[in-house]
C-alpha positions as CSV (number, residue, x, y, z in Angstrom):
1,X,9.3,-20.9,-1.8
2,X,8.2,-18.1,0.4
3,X,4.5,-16.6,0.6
4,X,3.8,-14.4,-2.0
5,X,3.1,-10.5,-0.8
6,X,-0.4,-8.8,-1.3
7,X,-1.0,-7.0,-4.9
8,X,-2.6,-3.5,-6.0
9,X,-5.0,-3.5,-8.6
10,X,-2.8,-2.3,-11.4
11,X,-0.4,-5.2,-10.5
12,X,-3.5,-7.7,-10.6
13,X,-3.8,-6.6,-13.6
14,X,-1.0,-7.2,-15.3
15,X,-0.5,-10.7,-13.1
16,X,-3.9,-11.8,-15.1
17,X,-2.3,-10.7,-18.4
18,X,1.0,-12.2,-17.9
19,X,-1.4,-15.4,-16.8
20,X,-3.2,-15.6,-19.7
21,X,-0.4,-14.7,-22.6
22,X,3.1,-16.3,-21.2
23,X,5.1,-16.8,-21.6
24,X,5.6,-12.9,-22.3
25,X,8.1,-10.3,-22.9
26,X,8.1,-6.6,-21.3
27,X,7.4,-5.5,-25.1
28,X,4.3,-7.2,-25.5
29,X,3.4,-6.7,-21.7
30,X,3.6,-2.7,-22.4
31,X,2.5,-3.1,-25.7
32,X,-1.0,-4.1,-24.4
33,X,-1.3,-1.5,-21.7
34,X,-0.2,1.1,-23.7
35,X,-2.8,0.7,-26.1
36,X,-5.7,-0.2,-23.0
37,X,-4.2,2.1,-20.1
38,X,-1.7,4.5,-21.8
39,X,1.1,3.3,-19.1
40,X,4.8,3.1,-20.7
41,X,7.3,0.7,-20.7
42,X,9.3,1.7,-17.4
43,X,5.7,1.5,-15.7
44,X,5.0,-1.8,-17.7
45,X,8.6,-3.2,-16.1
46,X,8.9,-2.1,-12.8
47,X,5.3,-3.5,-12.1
48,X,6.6,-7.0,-13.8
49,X,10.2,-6.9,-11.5
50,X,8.0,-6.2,-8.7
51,X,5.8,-9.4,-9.3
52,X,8.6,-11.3,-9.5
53,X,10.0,-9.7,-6.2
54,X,6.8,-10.4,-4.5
55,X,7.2,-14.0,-5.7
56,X,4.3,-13.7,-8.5
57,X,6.5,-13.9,-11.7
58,X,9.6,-15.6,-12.8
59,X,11.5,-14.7,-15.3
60,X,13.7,-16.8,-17.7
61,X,16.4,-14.8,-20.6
62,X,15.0,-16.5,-24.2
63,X,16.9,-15.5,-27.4
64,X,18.6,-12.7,-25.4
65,X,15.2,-11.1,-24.0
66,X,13.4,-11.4,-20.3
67,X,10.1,-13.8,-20.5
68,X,7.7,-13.7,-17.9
69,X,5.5,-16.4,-16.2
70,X,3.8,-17.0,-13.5
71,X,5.5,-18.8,-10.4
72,X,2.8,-20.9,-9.7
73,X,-0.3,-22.5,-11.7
74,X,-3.1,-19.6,-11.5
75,X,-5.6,-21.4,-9.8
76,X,-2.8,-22.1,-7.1
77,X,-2.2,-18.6,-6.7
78,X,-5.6,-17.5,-6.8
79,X,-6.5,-19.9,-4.0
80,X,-3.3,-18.1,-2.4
81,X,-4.8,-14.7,-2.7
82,X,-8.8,-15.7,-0.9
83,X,-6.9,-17.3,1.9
84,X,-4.7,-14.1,2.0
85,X,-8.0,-11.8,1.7
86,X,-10.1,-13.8,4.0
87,X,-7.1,-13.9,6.5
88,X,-6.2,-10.3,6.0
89,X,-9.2,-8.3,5.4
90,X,-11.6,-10.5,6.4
91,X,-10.0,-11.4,9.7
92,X,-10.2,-15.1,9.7
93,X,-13.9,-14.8,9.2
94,X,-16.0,-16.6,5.6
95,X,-19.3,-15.8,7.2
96,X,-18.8,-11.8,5.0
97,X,-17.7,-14.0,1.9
98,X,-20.6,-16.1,2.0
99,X,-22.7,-12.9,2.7
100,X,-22.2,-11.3,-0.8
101,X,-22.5,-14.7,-2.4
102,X,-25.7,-15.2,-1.6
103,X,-26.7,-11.5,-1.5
104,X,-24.2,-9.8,-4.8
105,X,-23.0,-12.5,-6.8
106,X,-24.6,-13.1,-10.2
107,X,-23.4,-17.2,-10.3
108,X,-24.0,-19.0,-12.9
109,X,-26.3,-22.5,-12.7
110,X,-22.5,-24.3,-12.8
111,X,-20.7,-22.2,-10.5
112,X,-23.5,-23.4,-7.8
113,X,-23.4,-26.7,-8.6
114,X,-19.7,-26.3,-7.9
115,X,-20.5,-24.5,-4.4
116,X,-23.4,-27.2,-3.4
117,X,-20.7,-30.2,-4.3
118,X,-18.1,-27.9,-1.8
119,X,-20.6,-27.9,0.8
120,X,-21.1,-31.3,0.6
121,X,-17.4,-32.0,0.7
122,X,-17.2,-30.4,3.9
123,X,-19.6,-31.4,5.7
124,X,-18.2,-35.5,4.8
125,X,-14.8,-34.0,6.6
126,X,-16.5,-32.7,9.9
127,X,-18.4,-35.8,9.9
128,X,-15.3,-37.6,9.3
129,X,-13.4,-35.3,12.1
130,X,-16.4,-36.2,14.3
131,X,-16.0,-40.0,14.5
């Protein structure tokens, strides 16, 4: 499967929705964003086709109508989209990640527990590439 292309915000969010709700239809899709965005159903369905062009979405015909779902698990492709953002607008570099972190995050007590027990995970593998 090739690498999945970079995403606008309106396509992120639609990605999350189909995420969260699939598998989906265009109906339901546009539906939603008609209600919260006012976009209409060609907008709804050339943003979907384009996911699944970019490798985001599959699609699968059920009873007659298009469903779509994500290509990969989401935390997959979420993991896909930091290494893409820290490659690509970051240049390579953490150090501006880690930055607003510390600095602009508001982290919950877990979500730093998870970050201390990823620290700690990586410094075992440098110790471990060390020896």
């Amino acid at each position: 499967m090739r690498k999945p292309e970079q995403i606008g915000r309106a396509e992120l969010e639609i990605l999350r929705y189909v995420q969260d709700h699939s598998p989906t239809s265009v109906r339901q899709v546009s539906e939603h964003f008609a209600q919260t965005k006012g976009h209409v159903r060609t907008t709804i369905l050339t943003v979907l086709e384009r996911l699944r062009k970019k490798g985001y979405l599959k699609r699968r015909k059920m009873e007659g109508i298009f469903h779509y779902s994500p290509s990969t698990p989401k935390a997959n492709m979420l993991q896909r989209m930091v290494v893409d953002f820290v490659e690509k607008t970051l240049g390579g570099s953490v150090s501006p990640f880690v930055t607003y972190l510390v600095n602009d995050a508001r982290l919950s007590r877990e979500e730093v527990d998870d970050l201390k027990r990823l620290v700690r995970h990586l410094e075992e593998q440098k110790k471990e590439g060390e020896t």
